[in-house]
DOVEXDO-660825 format. One record per atom (N, C-alpha, C, O): atom name; x, y, z; residue number from 1. Coordinates in steps of 0.1 Angstrom, whole numbers, padded with zeros to 4 digits. Example, Ala and Ser with C-alpha at 12.3 -4.5 7.8 and 13.67 -1.06 7.14 Angstrom:
! DOVEXDO-660825
R  atome      x      y      z  num
R      N   0132  -0057   0078    1
R     CA   0123  -0045   0078    1
R      C   0132  -0033   0078    1
R      O   0142  -0033   0085    1
R      N   0128  -0022   0071    2
R     CA   0137  -0011   0071    2
R      C   0129   0000   0079    2
R      O   0134   0011   0080    2
//
This chain:
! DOVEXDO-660825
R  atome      x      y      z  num
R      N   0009  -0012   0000    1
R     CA   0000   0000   0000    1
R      C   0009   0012   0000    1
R      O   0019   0012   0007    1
R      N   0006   0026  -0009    2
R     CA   0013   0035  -0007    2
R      C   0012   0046   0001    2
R      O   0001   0052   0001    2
R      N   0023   0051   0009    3
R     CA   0023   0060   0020    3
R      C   0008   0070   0014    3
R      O   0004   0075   0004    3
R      N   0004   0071   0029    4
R     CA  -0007   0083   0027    4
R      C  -0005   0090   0031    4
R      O   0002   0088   0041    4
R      N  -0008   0110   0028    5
R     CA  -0009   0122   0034    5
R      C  -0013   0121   0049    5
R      O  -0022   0116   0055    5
R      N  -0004   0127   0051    6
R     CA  -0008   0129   0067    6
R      C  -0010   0149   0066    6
R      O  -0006   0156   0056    6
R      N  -0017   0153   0076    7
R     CA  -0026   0161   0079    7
R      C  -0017   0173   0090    7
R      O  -0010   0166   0097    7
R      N  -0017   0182   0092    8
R     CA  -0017   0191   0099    8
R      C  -0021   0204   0098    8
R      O  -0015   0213   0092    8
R      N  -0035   0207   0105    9
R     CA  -0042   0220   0110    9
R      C  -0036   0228   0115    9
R      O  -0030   0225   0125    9
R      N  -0037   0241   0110   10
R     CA  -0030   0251   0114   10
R      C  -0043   0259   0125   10
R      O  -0055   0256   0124   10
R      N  -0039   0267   0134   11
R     CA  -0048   0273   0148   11
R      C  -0057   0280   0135   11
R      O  -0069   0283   0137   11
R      N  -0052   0283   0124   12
R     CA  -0067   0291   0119   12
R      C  -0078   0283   0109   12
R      O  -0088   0287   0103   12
R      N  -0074   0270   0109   13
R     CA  -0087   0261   0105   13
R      C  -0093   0259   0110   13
R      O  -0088   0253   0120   13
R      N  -0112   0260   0110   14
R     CA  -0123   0256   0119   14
R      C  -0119   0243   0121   14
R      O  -0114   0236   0113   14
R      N  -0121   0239   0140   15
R     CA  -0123   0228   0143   15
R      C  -0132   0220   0135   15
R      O  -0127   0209   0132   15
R      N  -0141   0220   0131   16
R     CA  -0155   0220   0126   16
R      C  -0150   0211   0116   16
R      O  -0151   0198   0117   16
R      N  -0143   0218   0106   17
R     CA  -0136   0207   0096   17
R      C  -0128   0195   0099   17
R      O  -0127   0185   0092   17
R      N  -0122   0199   0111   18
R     CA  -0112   0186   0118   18
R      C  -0124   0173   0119   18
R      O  -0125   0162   0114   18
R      N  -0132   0180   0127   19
R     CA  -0140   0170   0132   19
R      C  -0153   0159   0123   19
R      O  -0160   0149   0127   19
R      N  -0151   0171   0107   20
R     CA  -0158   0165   0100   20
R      C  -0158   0160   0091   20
R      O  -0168   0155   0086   20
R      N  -0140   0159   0085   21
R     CA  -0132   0145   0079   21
R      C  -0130   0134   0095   21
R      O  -0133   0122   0096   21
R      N  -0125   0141   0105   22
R     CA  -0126   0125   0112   22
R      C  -0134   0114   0111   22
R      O  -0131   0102   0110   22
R      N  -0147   0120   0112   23
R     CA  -0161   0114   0118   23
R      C  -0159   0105   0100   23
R      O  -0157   0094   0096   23
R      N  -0161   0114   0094   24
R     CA  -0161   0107   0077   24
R      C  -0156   0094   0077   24
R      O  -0162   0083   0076   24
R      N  -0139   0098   0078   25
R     CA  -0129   0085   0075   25
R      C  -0123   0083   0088   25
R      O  -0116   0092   0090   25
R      N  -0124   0078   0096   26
R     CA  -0113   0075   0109   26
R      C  -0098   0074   0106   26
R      O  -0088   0080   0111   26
R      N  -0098   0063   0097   27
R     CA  -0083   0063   0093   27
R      C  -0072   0074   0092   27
R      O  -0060   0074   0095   27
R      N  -0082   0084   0086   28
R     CA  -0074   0099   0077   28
R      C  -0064   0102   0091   28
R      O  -0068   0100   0102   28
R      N  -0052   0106   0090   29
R     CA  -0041   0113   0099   29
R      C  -0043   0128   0097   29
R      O  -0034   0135   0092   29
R      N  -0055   0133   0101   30
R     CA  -0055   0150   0108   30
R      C  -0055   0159   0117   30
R      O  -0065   0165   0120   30
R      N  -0039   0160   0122   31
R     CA  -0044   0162   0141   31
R      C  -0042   0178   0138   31
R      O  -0035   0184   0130   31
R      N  -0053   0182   0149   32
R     CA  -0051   0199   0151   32
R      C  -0042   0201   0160   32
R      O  -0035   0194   0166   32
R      N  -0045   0216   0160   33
R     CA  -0032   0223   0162   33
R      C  -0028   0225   0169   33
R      O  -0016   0226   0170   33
R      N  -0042   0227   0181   34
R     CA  -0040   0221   0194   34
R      C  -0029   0203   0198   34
R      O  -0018   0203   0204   34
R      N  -0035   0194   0195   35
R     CA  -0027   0184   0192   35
R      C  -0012   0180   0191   35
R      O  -0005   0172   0196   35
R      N  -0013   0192   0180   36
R     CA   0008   0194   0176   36
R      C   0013   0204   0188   36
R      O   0025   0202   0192   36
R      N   0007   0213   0195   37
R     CA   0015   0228   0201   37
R      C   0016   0237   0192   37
R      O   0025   0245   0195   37
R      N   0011   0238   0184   38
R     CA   0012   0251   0178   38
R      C   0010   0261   0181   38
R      O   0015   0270   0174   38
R      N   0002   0265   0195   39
R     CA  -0001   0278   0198   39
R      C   0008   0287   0202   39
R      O   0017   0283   0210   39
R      N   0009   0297   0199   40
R     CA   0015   0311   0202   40
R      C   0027   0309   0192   40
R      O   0036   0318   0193   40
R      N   0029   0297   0182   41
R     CA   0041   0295   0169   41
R      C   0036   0306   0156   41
R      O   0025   0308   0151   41
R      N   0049   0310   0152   42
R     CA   0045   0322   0143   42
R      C   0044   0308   0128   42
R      O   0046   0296   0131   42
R      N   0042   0313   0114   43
R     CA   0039   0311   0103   43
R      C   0053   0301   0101   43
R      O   0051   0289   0099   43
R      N   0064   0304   0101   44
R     CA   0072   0300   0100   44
R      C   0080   0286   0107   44
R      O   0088   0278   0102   44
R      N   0075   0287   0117   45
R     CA   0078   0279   0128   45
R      C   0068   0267   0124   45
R      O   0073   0256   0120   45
R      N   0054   0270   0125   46
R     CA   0043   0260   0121   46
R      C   0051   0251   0110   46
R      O   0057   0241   0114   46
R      N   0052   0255   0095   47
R     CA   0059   0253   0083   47
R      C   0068   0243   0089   47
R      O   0069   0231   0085   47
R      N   0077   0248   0098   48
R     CA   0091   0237   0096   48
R      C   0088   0227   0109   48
R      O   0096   0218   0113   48
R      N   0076   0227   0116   49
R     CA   0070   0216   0121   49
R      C   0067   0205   0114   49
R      O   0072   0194   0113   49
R      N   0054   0210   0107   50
R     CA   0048   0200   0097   50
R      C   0061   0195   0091   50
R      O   0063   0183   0092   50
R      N   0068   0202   0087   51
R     CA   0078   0198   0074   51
R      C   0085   0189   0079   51
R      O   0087   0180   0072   51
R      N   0089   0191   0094   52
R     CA   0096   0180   0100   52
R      C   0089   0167   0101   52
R      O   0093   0156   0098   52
R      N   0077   0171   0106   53
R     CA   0071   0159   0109   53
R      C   0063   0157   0094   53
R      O   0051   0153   0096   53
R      N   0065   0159   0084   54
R     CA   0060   0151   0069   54
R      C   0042   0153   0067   54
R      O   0034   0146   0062   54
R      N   0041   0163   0071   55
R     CA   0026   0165   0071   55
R      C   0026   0178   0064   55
R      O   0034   0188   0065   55
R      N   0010   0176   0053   56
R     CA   0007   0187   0047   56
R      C  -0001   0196   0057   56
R      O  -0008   0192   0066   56
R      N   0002   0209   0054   57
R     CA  -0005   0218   0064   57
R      C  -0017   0223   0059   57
R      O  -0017   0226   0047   57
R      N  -0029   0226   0065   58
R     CA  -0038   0228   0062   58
R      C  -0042   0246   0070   58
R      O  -0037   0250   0081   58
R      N  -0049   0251   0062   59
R     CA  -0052   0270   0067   59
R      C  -0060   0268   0061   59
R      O  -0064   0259   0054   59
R      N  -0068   0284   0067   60
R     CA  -0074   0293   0067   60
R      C  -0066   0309   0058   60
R      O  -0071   0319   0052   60
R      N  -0053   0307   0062   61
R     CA  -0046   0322   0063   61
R      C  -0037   0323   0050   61
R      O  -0026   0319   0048   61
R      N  -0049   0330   0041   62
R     CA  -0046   0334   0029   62
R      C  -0039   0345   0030   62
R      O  -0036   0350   0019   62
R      N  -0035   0352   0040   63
R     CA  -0034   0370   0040   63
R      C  -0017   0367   0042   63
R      O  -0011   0377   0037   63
R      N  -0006   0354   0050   64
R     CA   0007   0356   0053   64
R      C   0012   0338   0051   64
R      O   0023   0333   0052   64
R      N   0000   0332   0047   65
R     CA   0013   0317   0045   65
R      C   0014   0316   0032   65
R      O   0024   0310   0028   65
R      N   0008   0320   0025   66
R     CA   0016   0317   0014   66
R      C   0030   0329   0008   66
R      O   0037   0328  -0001   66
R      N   0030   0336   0017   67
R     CA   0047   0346   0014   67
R      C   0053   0337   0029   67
R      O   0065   0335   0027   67
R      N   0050   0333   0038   68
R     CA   0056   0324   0046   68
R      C   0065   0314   0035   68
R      O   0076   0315   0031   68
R      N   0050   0303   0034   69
R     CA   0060   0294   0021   69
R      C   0069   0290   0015   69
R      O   0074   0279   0014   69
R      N   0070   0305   0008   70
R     CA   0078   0310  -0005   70
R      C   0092   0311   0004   70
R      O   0102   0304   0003   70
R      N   0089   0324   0016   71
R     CA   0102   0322   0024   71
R      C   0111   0307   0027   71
R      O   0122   0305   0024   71
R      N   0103   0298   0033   72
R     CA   0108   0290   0033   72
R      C   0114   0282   0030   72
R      O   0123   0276   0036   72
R      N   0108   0280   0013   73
R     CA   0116   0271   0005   73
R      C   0124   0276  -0002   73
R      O   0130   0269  -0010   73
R      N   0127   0292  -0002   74
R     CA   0135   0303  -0002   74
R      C   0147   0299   0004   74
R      O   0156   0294  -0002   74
R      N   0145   0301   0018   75
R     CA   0156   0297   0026   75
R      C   0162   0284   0026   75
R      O   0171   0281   0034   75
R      N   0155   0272   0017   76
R     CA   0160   0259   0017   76
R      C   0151   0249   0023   76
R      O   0152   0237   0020   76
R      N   0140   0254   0030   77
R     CA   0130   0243   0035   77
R      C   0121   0235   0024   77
R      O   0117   0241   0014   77
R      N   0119   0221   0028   78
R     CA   0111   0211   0019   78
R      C   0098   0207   0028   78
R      O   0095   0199   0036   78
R      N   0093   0215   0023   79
R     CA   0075   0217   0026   79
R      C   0067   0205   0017   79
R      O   0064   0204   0005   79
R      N   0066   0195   0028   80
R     CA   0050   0186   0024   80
R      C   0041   0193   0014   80
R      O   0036   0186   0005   80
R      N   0039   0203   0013   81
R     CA   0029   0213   0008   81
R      C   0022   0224   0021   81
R      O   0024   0224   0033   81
R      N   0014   0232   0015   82
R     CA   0003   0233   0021   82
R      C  -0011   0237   0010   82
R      O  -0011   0241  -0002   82
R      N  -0024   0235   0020   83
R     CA  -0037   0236   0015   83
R      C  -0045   0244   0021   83
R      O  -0050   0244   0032   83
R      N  -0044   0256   0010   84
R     CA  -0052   0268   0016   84
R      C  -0068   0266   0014   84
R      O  -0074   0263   0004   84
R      N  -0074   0268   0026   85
R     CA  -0091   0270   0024   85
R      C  -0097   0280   0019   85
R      O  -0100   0289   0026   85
R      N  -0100   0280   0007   86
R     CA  -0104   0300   0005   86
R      C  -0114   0295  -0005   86
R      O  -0111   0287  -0014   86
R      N  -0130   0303  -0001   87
R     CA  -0126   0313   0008   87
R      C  -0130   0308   0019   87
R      O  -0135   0297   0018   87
R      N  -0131   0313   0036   88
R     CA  -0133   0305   0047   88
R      C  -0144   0302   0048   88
R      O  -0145   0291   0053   88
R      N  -0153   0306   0046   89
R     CA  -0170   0306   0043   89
R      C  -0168   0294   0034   89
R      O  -0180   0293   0030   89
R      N  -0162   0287   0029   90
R     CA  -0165   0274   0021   90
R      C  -0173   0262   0029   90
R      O  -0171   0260   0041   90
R      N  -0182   0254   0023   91
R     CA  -0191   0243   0034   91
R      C  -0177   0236   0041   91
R      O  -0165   0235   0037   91
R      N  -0182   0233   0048   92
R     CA  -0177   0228   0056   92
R      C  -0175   0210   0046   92
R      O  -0164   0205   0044   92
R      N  -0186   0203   0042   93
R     CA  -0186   0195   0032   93
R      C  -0179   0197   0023   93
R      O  -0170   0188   0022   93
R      N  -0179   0207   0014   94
R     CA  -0168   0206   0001   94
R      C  -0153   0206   0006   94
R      O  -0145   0199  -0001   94
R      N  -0150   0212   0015   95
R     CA  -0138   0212   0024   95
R      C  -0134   0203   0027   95
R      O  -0122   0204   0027   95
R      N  -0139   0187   0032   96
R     CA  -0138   0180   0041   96
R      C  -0138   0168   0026   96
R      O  -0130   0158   0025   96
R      N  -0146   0171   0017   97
R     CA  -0141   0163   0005   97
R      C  -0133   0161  -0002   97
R      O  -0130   0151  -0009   97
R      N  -0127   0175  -0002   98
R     CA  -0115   0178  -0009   98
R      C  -0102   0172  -0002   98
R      O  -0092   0167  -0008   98
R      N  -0103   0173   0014   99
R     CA  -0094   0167   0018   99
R      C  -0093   0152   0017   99
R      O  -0082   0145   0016   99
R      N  -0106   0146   0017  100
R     CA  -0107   0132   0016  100
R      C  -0101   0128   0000  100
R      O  -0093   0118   0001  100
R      N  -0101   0131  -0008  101
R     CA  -0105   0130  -0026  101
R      C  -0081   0128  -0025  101
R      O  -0072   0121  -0029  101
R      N  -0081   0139  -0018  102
R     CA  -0064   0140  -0016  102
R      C  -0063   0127  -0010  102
R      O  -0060   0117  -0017  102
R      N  -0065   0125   0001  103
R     CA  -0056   0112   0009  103
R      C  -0059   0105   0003  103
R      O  -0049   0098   0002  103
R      N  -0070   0100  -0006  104
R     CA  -0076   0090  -0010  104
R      C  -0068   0083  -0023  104
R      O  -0064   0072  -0025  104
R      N  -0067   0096  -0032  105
R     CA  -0065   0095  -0044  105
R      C  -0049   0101  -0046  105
R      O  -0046   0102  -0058  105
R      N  -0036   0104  -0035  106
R     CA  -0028   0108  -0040  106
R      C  -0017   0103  -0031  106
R      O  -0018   0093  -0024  106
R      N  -0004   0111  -0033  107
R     CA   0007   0107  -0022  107
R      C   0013   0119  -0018  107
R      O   0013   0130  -0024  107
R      N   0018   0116  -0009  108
R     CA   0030   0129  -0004  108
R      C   0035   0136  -0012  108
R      O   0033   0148  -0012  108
R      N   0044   0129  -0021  109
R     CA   0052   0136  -0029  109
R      C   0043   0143  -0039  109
R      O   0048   0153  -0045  109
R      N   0030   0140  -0042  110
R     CA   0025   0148  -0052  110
R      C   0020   0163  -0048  110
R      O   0016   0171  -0056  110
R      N   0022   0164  -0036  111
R     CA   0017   0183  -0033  111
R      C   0033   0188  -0030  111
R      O   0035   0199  -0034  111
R      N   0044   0182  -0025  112
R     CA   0061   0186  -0020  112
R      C   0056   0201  -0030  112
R      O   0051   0202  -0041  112
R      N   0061   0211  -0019  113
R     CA   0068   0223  -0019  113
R      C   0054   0230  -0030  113
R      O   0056   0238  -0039  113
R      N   0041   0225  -0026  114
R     CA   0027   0232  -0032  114
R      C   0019   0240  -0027  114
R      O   0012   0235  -0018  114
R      N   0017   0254  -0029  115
R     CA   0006   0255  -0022  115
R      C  -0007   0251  -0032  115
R      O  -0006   0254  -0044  115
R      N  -0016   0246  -0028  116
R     CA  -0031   0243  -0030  116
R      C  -0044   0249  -0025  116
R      O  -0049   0245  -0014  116
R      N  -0050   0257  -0032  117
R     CA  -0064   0259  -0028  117
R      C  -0071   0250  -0029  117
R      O  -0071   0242  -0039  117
R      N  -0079   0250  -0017  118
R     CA  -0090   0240  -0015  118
R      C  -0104   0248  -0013  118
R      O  -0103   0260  -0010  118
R      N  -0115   0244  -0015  119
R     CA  -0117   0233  -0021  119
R      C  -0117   0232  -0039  119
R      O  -0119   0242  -0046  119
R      N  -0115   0220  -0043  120
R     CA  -0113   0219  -0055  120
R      C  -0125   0223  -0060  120
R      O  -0127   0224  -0072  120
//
């Protein structure tokens, strides 16, 4: 079987969506942000978490991670990806499909160093 996406919520994604790919798929690996320690980590810091730990990052925050990002792999970091939610007002369903349709249908290496608007 081939490695699956693993998941990391950033503090500005609705719980709401965490909770409503879990309930969906159990299997899916999407821990929030709470979960990892993320709180009070700036944009940057988040990024070379996930990165470390091989997880695509998931937002809300169209207005500074994607110039985060760019810094990043600027400065040499290898970003899983990340998957921007825009706009945040998206169902919470199309959201939560999009993430499913990804783990389901892809692999890690296919988002490496992407950013992605969601939902498709």
């Amino acid at each position: 079987m081939p490695a699956r996406i693993r998941f990391q919520a950033d503090n500005d994604l609705r719980r709401h969506i965490i909770r409503a790919v879990r309930r969906r798929e159990p299997a899916i690996d999407l821990r929030s942000a709470q979960d990892a320690g993320l709180d009070g980590l700036n944009d940057s810091e988040v990024l070379a978490k996930a990165a470390f730990e091989g997880r695509v990052l998931v937002s809300h925050d169209k207005r500074t991670m994607a110039a985060a990002l760019a810094r990043f792999i600027g400065d040499g970091g290898d970003s899983p990806g990340v998957f921007l939610v825009i706009p945040q007002s998206a169902s919470i369903q199309s959201v939560g499909e999009s993430i499913l349709l990804v783990w389901a249908a892809s692999g890690p290496d296919d988002w490496r160093n992407r950013l992605t608007k969601i939902p498709f």
